[in-house]
C-alpha positions in Angstrom: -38.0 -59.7 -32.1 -37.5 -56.1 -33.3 -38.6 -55.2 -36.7 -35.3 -55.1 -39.3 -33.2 -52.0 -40.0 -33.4 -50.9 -43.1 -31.7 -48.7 -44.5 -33.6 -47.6 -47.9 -36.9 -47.3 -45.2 -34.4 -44.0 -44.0 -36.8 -41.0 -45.5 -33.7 -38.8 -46.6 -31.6 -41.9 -48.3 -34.8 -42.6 -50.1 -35.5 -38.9 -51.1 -31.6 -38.8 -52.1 -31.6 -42.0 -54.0 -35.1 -41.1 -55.7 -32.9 -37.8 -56.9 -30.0 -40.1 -58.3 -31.8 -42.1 -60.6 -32.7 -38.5 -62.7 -31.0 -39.2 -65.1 -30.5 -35.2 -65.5 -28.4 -35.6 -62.1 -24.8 -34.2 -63.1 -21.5 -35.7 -61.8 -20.5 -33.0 -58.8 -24.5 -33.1 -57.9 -24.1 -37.3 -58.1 -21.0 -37.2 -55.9 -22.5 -34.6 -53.0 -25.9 -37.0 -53.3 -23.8 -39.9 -52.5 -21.1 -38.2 -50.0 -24.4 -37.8 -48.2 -26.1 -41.2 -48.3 -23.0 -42.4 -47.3 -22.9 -40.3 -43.9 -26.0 -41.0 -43.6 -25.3 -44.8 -43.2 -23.0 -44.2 -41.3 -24.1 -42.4 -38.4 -27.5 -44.5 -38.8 -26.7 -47.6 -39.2 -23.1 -48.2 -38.3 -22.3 -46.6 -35.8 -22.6 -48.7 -32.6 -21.5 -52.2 -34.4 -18.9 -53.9 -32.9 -14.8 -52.8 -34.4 -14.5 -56.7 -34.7 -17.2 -57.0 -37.6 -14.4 -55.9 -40.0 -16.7 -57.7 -43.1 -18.3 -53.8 -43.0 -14.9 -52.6 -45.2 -15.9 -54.5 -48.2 -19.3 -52.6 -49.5 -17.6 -49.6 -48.1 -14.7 -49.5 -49.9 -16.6 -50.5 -53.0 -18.9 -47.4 -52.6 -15.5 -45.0 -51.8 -14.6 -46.5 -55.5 -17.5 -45.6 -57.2 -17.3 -42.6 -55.4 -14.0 -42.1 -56.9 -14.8 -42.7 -60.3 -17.7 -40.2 -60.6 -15.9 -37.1 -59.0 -16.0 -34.3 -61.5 -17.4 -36.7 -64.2 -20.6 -35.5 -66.1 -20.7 -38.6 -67.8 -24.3 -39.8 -67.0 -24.0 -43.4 -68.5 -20.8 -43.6 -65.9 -23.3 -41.9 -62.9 -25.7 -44.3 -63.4 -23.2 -47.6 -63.2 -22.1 -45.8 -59.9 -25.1 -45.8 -58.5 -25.8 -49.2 -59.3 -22.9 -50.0 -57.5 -23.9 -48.2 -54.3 -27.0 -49.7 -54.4 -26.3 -53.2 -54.5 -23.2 -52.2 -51.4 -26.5 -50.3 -49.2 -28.2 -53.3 -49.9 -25.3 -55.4 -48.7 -24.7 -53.0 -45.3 -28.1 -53.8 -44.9 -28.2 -57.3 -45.1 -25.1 -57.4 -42.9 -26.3 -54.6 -40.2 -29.3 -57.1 -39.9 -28.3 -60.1 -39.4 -25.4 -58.8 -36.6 -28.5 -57.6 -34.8 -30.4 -60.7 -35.1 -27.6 -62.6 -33.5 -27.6 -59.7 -30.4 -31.0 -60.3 -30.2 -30.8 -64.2 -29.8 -28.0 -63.6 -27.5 -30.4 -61.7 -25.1 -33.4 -63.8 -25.9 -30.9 -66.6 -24.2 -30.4 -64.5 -20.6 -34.0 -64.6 -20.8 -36.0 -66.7 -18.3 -38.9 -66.3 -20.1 -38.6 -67.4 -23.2 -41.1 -65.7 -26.1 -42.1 -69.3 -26.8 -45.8 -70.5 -27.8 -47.2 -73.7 -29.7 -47.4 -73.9 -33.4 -47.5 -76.8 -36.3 -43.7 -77.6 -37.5 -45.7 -79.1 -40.6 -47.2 -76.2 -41.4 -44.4 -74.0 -41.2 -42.3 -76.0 -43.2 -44.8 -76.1 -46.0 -45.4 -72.5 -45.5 -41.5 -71.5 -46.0 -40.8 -73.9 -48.8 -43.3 -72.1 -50.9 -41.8 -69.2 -49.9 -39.4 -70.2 -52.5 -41.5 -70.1 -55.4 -40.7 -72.2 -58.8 -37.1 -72.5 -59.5 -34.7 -75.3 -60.8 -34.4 -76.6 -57.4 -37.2 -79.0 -56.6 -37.6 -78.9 -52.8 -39.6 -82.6 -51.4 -41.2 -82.5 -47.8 -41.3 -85.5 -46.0 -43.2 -85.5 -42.7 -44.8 -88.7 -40.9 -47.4 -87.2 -38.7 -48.1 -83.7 -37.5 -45.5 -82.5 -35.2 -46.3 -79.3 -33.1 -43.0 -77.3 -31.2 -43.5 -75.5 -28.0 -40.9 -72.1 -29.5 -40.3 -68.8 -31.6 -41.7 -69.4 -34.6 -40.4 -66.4 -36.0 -36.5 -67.5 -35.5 -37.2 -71.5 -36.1 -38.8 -70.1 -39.6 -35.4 -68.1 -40.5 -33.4 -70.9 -39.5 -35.5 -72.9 -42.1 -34.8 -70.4 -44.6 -31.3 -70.2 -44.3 -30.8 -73.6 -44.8 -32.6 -73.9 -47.7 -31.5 -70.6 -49.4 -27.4 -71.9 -48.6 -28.8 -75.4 -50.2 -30.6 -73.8 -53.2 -27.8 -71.5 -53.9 -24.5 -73.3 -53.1 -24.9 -76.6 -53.1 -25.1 -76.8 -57.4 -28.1 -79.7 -56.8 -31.1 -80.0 -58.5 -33.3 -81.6 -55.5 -33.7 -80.6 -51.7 -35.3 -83.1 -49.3 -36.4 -81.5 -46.2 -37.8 -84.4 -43.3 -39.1 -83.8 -40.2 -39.7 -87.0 -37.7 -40.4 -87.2 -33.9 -40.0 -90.0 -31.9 -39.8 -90.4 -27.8 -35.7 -89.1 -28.1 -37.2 -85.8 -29.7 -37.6 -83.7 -33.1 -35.3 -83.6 -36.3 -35.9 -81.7 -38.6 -33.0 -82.5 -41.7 -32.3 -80.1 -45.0 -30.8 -82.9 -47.1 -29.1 -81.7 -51.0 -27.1 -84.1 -53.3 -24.9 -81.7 -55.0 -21.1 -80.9 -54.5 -20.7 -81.3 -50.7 -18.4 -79.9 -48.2 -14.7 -80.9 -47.7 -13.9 -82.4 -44.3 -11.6 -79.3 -43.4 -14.7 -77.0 -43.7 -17.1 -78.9 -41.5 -15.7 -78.2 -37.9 -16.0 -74.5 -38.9 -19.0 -74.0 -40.9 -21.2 -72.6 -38.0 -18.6 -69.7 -36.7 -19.7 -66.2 -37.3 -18.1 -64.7 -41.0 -16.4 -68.2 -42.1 -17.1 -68.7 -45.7 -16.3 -71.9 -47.7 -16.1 -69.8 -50.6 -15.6 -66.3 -50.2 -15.8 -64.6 -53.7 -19.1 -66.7 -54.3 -20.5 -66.4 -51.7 -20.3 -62.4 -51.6 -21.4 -62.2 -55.1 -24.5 -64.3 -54.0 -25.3 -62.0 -51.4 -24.1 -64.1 -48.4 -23.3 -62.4 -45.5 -21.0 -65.5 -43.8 -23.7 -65.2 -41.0 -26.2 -67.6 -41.9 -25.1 -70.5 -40.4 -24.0 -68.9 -37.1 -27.4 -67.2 -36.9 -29.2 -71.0 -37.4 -27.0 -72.5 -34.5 -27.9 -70.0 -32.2 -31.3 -70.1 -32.7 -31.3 -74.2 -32.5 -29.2 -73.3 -28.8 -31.8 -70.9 -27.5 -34.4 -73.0 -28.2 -32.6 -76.1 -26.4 -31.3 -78.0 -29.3 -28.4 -79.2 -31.2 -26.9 -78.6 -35.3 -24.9 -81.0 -36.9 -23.7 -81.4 -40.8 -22.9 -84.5 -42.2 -21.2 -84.1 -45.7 -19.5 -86.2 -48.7 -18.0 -84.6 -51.5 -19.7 -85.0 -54.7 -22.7 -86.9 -53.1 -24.4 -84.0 -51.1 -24.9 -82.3 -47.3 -27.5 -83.2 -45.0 -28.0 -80.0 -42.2 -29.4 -81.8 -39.3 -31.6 -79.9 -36.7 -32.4 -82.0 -33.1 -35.0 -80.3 -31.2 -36.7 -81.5 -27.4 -40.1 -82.5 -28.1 -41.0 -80.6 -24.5 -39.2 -77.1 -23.3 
């Protein structure tokens, strides 16, 4: 896999963005600063996404607002909540520009005869992304019967981890994640079980298309991109295997990953 865009790694948006947080930056200097990051973006990073990825208009009509709001203003209190504003949208482009390639990248890692697969510990992995984590008021349990070692991209299997647990830690509204891994002769599972809210049957059957969002508000304000989910299916598909949910209201989700135990 290629290493991630990102934008703030751009040597001129950083110099520019370095200039914006002087707090001496006046309101016409703020706006041409911005004018220019915003260009920047655009030529950089957006320019060859697909038309249909229309979830781009959100942080960029938020950043034309806050463009809007500082012209001729040489209020520097006002400035400075601007550019918070545009930096938490970058930061959103970003997120979204990266996970749109991630799912191209998948999709020609699938034409691929040669798959970039090697060996590695499923165990291990898991224990190493659940610390990832850290300490926080969701208490994440492994469960894991014997050591369990997957012939696959360790990188993408690891992200699909991740984004089931981040969607469980931060939506879900429960205060325990098990994850369990098991193998038997019919092959791997891997499930991502939570006991909070759950998800209403009407959601379920559409959960893993690309932009769908249970809740859309929340789930922008949380930093979600409506990605995640697609992203996880299609790296379960290249690598052979199958995603299903099973879900209650008010008793929890369980994300359930079913993997060959030989590719």
């Amino acid at each position: 896999m290629n290493k991630q865009v990102t934008i703030f790694d751009h040597p001129l948006i950083t110099h520019k963005l370095s200039i914006l947080r002087d707090e001496r930056t006046g309101g016409k200097q703020f706006r041409e600063l911005v004018e220019e990051i915003a260009m920047l973006m655009g030529y950089e990073a957006l320019r060859d996404l697909p038309t249909e990825y229309v979830e781009i208009k959100t942080p960029i009509t938020a950043i034309n607002m806050a463009l809007e709001l500082s012209e001729n203003s040489n209020n520097e209190e006002q400035n400075r909540e601007c550019f918070k504003i545009i930096q938490y949208q970058i930061k959103a482009i970003n997120k979204l520009v990266n996970d749109i390639l991630m799912l191209s990248e998948i999709d020609v890692e699938k034409t691929n005869e040669q798959k970039s697969f090697e060996k590695f510990n499923l165990n291990e992995l898991i224990q190493k992304v659940v610390s990832s984590f850290g300490n926080n008021e969701v208490k994440i349990n492994i469960q894991c019967d014997k050591s369990v070692i997957f012939n696959g991209n360790e990188d993408l299997i690891k992200s699909a981890l991740e984004n089931l647990i981040t969607n469980a830690v931060r939506y879900s509204g429960s205060d325990k994640i098990d994850i369990i891994l098991t193998q038997d002769e019919s092959g791997i599972k891997i499930q991502v079980i939570d006991y909070g809210k759950g998800i209403k049957k009407e959601h379920l059957d559409k959960i893993f298309e690309k932009f769908y969002r249970i809740d859309k508000t929340r789930s922008r304000k949380k930093g979600g991109t409506g990605l995640g989910l697609a992203i996880v299916k299609n790296i379960v598909e290249l690598h052979s295997g199958e995603i299903c949910v099973e879900s209650e209201e008010n008793k929890g989700t369980n994300f359930v990953i079913k993997l060959p135990v030989t590719l």
